[in-house]
SELOZA-793598 format. One line per 10 residues: their letters; for each residue x, y, z negated of N, C-alpha, C, O. Coordinates in nm, 4 decimals, always signed. Each point is the difference from the previous one (the first is absolute). Layout:
BEGIN
a = X Y Z X Y Z X Y Z X Y Z  ...
% end
This chain:
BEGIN
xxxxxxxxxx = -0.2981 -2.9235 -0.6727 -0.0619 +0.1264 -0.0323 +0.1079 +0.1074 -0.0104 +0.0934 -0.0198 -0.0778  -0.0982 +0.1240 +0.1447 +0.0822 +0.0927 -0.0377 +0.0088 +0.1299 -0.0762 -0.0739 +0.0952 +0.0250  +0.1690 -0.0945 -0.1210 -0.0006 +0.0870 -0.0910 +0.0023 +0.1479 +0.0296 +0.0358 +0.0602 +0.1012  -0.0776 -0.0232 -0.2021 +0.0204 +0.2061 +0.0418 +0.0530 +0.0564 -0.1027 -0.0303 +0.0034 -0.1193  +0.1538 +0.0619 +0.2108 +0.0973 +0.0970 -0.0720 -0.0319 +0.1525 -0.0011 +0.0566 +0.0830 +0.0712  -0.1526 -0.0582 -0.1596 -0.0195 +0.1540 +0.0439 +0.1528 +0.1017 -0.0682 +0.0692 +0.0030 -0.1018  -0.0765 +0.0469 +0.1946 +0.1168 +0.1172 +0.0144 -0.0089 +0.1144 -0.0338 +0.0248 +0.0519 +0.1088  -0.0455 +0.0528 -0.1943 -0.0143 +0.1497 -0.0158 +0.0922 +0.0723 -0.0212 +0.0875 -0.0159 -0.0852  -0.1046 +0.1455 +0.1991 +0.0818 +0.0793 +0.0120 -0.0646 +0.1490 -0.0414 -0.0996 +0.0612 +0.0387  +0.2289 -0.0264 -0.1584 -0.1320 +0.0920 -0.0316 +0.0824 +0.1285 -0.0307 +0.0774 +0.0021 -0.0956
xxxxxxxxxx = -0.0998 +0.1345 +0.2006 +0.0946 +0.0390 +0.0053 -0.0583 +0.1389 +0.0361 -0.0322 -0.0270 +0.1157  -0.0096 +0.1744 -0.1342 -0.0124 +0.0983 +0.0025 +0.0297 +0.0626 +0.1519 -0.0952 +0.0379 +0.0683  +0.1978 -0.0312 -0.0313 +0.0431 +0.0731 +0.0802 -0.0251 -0.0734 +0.1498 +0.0848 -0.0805 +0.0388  -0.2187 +0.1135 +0.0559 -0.0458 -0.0664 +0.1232 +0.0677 -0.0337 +0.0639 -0.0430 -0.1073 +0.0423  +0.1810 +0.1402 +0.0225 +0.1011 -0.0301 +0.0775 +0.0856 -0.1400 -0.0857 +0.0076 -0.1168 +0.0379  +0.0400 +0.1699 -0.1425 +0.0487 -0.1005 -0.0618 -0.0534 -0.1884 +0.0118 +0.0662 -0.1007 +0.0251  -0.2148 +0.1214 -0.0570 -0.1079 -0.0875 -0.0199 +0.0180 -0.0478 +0.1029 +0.0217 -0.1212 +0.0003  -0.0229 +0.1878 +0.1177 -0.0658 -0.0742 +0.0743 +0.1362 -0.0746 +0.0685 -0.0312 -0.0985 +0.0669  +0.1879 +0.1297 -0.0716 +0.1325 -0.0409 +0.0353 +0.0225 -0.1360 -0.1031 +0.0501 -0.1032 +0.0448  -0.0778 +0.1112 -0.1370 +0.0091 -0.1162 -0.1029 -0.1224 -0.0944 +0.0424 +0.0343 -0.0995 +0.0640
xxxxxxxxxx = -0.1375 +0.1104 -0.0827 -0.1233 -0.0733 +0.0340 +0.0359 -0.0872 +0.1474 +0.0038 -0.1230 +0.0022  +0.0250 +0.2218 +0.1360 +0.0390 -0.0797 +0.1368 +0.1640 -0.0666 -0.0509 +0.0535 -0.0870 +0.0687  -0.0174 +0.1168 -0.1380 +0.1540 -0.1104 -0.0343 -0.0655 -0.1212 -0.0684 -0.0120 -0.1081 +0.0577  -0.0198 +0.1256 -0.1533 -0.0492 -0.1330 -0.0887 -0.1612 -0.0761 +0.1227 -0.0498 -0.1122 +0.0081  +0.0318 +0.1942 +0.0361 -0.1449 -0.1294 +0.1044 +0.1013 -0.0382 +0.0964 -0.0430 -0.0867 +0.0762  +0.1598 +0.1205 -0.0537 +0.1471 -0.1222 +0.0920 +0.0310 -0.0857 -0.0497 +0.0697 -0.0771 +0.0661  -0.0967 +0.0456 -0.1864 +0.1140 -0.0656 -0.0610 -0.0017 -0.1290 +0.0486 -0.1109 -0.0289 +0.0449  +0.2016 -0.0693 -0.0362 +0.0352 -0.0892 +0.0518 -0.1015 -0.1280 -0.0509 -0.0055 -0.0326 -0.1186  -0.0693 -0.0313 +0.2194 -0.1049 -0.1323 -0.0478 +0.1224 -0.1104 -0.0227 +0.0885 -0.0341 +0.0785  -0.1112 -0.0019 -0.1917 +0.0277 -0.1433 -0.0528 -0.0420 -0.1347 +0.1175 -0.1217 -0.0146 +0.0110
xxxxxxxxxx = +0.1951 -0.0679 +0.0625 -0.0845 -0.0530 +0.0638 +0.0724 -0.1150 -0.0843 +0.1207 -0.0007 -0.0246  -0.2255 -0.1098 -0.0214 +0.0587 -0.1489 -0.0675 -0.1306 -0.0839 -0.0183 -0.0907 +0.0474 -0.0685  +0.0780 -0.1653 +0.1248 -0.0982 -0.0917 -0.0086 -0.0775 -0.0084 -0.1415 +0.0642 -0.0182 -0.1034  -0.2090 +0.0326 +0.1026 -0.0452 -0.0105 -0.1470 +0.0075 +0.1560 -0.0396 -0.0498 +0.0242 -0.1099  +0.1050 +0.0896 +0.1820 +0.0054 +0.1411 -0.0704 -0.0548 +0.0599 +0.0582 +0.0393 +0.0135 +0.1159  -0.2138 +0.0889 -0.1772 -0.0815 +0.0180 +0.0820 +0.0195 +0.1213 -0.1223 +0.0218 -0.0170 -0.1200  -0.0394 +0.1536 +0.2019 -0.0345 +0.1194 -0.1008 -0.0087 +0.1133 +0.0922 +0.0577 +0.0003 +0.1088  -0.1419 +0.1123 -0.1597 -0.0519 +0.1368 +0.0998 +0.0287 +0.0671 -0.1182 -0.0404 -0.0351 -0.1109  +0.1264 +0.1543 +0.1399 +0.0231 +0.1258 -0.0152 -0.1012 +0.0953 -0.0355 -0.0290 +0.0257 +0.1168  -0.0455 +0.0450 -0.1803 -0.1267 +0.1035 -0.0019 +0.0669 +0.1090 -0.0710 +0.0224 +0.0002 -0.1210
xxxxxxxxxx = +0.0165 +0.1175 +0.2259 +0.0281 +0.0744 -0.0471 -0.0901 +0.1637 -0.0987 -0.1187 +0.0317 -0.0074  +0.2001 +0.0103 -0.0300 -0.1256 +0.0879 -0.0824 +0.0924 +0.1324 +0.0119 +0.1134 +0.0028 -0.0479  -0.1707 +0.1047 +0.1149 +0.1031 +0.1048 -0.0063 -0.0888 +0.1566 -0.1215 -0.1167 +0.0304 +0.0245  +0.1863 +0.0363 -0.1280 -0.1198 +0.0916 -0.0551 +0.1284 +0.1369 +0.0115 +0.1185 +0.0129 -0.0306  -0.2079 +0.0570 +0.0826 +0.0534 +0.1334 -0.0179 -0.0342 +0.0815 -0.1611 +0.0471 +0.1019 -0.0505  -0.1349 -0.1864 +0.0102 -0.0676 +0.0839 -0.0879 +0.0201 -0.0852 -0.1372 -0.0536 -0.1107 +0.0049  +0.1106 +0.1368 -0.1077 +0.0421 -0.0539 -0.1629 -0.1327 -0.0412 -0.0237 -0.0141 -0.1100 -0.0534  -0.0713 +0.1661 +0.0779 -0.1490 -0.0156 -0.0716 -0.0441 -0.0731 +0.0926 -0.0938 -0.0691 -0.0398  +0.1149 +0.0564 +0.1264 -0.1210 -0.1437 +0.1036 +0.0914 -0.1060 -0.0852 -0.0487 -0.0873 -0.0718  +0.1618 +0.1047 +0.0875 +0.0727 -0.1402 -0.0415 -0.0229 -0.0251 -0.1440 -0.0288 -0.1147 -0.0338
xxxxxxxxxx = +0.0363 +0.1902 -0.0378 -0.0578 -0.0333 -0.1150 -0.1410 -0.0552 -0.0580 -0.0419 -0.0373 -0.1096  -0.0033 +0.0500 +0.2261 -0.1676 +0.0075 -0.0104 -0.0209 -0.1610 +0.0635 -0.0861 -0.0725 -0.0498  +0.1724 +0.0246 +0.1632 -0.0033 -0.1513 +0.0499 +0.0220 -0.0939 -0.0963 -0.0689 -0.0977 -0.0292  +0.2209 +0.1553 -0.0395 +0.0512 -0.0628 -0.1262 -0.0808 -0.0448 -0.0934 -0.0138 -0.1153 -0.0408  -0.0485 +0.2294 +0.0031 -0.1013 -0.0342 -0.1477 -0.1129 -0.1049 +0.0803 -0.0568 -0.0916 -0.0594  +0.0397 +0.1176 +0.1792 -0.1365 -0.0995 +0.0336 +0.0375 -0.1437 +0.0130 -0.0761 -0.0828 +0.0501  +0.1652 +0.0617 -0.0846 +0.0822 -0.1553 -0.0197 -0.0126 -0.0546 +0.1331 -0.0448 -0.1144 +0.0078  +0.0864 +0.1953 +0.1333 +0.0046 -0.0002 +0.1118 +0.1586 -0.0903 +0.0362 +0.0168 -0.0591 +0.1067  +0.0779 +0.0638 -0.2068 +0.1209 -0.0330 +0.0546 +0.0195 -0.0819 -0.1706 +0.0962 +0.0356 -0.0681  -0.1543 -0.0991 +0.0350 +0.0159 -0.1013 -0.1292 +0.1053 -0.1591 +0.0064 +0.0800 -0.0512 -0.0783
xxxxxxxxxx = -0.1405 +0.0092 +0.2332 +0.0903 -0.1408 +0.0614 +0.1545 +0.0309 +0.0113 +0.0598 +0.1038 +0.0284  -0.0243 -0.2085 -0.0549 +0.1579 +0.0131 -0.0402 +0.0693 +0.0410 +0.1230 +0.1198 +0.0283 -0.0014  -0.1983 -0.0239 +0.1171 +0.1329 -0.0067 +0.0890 +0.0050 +0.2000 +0.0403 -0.0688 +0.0480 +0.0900  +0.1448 +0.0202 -0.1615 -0.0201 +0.1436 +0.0271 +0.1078 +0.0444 -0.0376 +0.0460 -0.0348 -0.1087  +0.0465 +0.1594 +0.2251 +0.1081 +0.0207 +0.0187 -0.0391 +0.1895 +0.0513 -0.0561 +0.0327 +0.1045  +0.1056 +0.0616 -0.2127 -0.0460 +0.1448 -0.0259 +0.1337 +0.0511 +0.0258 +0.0972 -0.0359 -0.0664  -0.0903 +0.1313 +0.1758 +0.0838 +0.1062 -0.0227 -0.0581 +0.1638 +0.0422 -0.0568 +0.0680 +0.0855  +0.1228 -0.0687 -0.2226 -0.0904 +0.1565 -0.0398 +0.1065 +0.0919 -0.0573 +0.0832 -0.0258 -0.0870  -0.1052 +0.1484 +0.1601 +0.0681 +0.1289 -0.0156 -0.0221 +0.0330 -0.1541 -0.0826 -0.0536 -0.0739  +0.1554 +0.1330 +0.0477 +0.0426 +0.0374 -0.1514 -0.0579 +0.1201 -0.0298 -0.0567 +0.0082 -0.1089
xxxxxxxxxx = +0.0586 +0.1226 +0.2087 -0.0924 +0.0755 -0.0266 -0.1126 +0.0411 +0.1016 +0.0008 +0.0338 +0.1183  -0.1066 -0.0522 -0.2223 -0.1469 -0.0199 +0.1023 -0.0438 +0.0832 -0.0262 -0.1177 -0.0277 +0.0230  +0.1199 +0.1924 -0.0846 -0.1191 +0.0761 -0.0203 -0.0824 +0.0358 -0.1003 +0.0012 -0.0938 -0.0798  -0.0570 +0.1611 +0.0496 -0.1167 -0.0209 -0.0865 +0.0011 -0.0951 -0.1515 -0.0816 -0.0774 -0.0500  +0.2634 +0.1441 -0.0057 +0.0247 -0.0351 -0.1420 +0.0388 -0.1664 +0.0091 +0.0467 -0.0517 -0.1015  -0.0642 -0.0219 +0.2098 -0.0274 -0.1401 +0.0039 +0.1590 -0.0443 +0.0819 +0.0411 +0.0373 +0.1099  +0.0195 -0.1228 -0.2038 +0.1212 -0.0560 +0.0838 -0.0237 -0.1601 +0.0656 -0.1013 -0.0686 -0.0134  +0.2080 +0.0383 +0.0763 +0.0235 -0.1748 +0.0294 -0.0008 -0.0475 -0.1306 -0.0865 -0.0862 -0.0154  +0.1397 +0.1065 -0.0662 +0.0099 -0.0687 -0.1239 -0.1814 -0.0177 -0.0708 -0.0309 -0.0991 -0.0661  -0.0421 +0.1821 +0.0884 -0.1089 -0.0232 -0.0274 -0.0541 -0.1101 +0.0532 -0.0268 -0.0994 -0.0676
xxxxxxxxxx = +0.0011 +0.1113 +0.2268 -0.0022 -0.0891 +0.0767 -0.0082 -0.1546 -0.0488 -0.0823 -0.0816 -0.0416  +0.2195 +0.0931 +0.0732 +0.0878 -0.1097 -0.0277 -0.0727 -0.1134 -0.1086 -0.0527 -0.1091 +0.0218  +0.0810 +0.2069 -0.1809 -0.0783 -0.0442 -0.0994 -0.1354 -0.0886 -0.0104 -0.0269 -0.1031 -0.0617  -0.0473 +0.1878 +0.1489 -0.1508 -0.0045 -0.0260 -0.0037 -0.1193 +0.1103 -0.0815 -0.0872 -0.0303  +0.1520 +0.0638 +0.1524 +0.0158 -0.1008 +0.0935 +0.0448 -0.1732 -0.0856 -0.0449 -0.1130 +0.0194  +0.1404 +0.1607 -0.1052 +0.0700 -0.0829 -0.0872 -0.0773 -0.0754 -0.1299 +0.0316 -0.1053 -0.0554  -0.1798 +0.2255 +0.0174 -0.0802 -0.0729 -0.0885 -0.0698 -0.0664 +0.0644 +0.0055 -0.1160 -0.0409  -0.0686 +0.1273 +0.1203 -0.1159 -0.0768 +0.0781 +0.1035 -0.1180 +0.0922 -0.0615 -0.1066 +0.0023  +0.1366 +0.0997 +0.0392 +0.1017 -0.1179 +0.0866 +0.1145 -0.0087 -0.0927 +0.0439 +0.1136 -0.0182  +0.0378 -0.2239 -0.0633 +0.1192 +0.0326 -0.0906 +0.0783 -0.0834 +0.1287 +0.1200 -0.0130 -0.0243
xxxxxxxxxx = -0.1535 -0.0339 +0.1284 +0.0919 -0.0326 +0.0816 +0.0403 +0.0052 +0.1266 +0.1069 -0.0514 +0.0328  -0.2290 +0.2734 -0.0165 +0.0799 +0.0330 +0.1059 +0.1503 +0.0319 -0.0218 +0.0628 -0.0007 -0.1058  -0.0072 +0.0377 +0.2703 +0.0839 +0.0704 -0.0384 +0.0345 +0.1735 +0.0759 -0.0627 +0.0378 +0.0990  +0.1484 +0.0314 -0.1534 -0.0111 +0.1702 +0.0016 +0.1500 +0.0053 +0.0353 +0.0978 -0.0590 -0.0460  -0.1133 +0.1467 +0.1400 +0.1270 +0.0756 +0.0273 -0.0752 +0.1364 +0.0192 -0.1022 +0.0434 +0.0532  +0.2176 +0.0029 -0.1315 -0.0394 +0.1985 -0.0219 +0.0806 +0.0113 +0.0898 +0.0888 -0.0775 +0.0356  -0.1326 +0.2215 +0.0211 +0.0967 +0.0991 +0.1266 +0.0264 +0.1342 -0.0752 -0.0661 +0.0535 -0.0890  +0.1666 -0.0195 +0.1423 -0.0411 +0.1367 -0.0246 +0.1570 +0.0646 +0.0432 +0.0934 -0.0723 +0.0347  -0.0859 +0.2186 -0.0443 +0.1056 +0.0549 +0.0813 +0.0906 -0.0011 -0.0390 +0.1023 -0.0030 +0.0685  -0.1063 +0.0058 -0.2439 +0.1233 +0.0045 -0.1051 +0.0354 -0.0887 -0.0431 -0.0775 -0.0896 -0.0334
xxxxxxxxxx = +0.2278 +0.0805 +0.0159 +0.0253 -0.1148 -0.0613 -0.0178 -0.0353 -0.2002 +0.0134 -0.1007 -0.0695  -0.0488 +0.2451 +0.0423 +0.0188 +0.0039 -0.0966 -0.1196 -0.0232 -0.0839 +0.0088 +0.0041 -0.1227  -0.1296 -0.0304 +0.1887 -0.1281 -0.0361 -0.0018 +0.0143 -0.1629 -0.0464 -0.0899 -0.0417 -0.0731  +0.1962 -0.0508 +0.1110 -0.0092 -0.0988 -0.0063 +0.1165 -0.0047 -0.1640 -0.0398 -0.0730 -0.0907  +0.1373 +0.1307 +0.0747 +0.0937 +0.0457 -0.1196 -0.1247 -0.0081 -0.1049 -0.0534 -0.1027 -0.0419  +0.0232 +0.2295 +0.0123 -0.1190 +0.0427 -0.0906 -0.1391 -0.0708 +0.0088 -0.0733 +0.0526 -0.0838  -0.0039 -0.1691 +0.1648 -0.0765 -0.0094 -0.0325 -0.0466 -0.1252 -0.0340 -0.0483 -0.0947 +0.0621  +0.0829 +0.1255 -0.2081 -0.0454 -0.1707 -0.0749 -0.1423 -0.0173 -0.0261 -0.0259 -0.0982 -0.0695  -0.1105 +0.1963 +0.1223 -0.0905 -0.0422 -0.0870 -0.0725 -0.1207 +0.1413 -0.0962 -0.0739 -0.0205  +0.1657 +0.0822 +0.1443 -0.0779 -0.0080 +0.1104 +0.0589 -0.1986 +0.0081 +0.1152 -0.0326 -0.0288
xxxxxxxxxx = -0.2005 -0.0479 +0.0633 -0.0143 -0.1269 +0.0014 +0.0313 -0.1085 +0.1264 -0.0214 -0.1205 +0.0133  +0.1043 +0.2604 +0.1029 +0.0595 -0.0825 +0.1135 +0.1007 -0.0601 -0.0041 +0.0863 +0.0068 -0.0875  -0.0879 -0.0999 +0.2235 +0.0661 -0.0994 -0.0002 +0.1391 +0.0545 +0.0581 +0.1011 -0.0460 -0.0530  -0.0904 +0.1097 +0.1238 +0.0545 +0.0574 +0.1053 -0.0050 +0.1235 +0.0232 -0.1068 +0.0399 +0.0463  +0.2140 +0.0597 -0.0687 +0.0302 +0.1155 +0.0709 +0.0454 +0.0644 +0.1288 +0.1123 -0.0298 +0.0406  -0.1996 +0.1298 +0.0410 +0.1012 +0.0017 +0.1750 +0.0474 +0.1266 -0.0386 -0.0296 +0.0405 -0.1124  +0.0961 +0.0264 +0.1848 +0.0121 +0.1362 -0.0135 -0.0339 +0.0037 +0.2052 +0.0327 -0.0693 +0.0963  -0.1317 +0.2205 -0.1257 -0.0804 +0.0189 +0.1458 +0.1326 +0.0790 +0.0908 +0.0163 +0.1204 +0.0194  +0.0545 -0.2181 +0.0187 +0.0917 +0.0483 +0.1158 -0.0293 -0.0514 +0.1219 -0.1039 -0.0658 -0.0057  +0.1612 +0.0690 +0.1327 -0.0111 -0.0574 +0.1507 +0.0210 -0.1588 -0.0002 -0.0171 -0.0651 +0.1031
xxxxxxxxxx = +0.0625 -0.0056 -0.2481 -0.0072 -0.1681 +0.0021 -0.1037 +0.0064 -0.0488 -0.0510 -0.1104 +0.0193  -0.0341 +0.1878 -0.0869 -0.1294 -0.0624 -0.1617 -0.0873 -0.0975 +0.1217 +0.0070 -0.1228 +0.0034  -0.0857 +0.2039 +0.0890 -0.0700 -0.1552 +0.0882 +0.0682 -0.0999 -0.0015 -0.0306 -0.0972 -0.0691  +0.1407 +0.1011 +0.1479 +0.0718 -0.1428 -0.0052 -0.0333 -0.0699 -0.1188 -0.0911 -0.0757 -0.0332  +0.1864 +0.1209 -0.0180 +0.0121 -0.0606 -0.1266 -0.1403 -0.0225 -0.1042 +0.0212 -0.0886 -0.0828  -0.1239 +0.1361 +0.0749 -0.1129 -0.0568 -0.0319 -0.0431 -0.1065 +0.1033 -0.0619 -0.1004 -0.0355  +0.0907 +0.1206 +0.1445 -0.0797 -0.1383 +0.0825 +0.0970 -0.1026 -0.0622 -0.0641 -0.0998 -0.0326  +0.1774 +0.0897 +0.0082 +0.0549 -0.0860 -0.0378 +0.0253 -0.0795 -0.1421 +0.0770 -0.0917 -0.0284  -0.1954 +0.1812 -0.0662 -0.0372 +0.0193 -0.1417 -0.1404 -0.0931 +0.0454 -0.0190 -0.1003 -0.0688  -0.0644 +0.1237 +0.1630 -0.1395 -0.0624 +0.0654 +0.0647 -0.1782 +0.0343 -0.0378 -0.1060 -0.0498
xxxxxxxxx = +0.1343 +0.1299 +0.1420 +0.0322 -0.1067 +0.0598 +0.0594 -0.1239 -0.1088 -0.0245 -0.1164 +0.0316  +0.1001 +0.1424 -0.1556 +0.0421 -0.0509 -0.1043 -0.0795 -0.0138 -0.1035 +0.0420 -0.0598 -0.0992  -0.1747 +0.1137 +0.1028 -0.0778 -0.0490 -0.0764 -0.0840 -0.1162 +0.0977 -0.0157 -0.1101 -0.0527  -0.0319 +0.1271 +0.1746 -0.0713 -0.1053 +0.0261 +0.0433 -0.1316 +0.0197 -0.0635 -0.1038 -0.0189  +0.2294 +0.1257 +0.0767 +0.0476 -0.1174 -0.0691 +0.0137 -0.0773 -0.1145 -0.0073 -0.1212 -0.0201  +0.0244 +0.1979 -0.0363 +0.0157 -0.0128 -0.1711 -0.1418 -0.1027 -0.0180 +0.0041 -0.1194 -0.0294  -0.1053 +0.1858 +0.0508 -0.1785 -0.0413 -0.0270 -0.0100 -0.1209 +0.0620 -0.0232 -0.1012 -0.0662  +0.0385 +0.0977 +0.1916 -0.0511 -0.1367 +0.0931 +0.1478 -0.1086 +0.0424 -0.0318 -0.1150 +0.0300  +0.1592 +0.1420 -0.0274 +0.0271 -0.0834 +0.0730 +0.1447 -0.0746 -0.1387 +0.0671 -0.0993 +0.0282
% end
């Protein structure tokens, strides 16, 4: 039977979204006898759809891997996110983005695992945040 890793990318800015989202649906398949798992990705432009999936205990199964921008708009940060992702799943995991580094300095109230800073590596380097967790999970 194969497992599902849902993926959310949750990120304000359309261009952004959609450069992170096509990096992480590359990421490299695990191939190993006995290791069966699909990817379902989830992309939200919008703090409030994602918040709104969240609360519907849409992403509750353990296998869930969030990277979400830091500022979303509408009074609402990643750290909110994050949180409210973190009550309903205590064993997803979160990597915050965001442009500053100093976002990651100052912000103790937020519950990620992982900090990127959004430069010309952050895709990379989140697919490779994707790719180290599914190892991590299945093999």
């Amino acid at each position: 039977m194969k497992k599902t890793i849902n993926v959310l990318v949750v990120e304000d800015n359309e261009y952004y979204n959609k450069l992170l989202f096509n990096a992480l649906q590359q990421s490299t398949h695990f191939i190993r006898k006995g290791v069966e798992y699909r990817l379902v990705l989830h992309s939200f432009i919008s703090s409030a759809e994602c918040i709104r999936k969240i609360k519907s205990a849409e992403f509750i199964d353990d296998n869930v891997i969030a990277f979400v921008d830091y500022y979303m708009g509408n009074g609402i940060t990643g750290s909110h996110i994050i949180n409210l992702l973190k009550r309903q799943n205590v064993n997803a995991q979160a990597v915050l983005l965001s442009q500053s580094m100093n976002i990651a300095v100052k912000n103790t109230l937020s519950n990620h695992d992982f900090f990127v800073v959004k430069d010309t590596f952050a895709p990379a380097l989140c697919r490779l945040y994707l790719d180290q967790y599914i190892e991590n999970k299945f093999l």
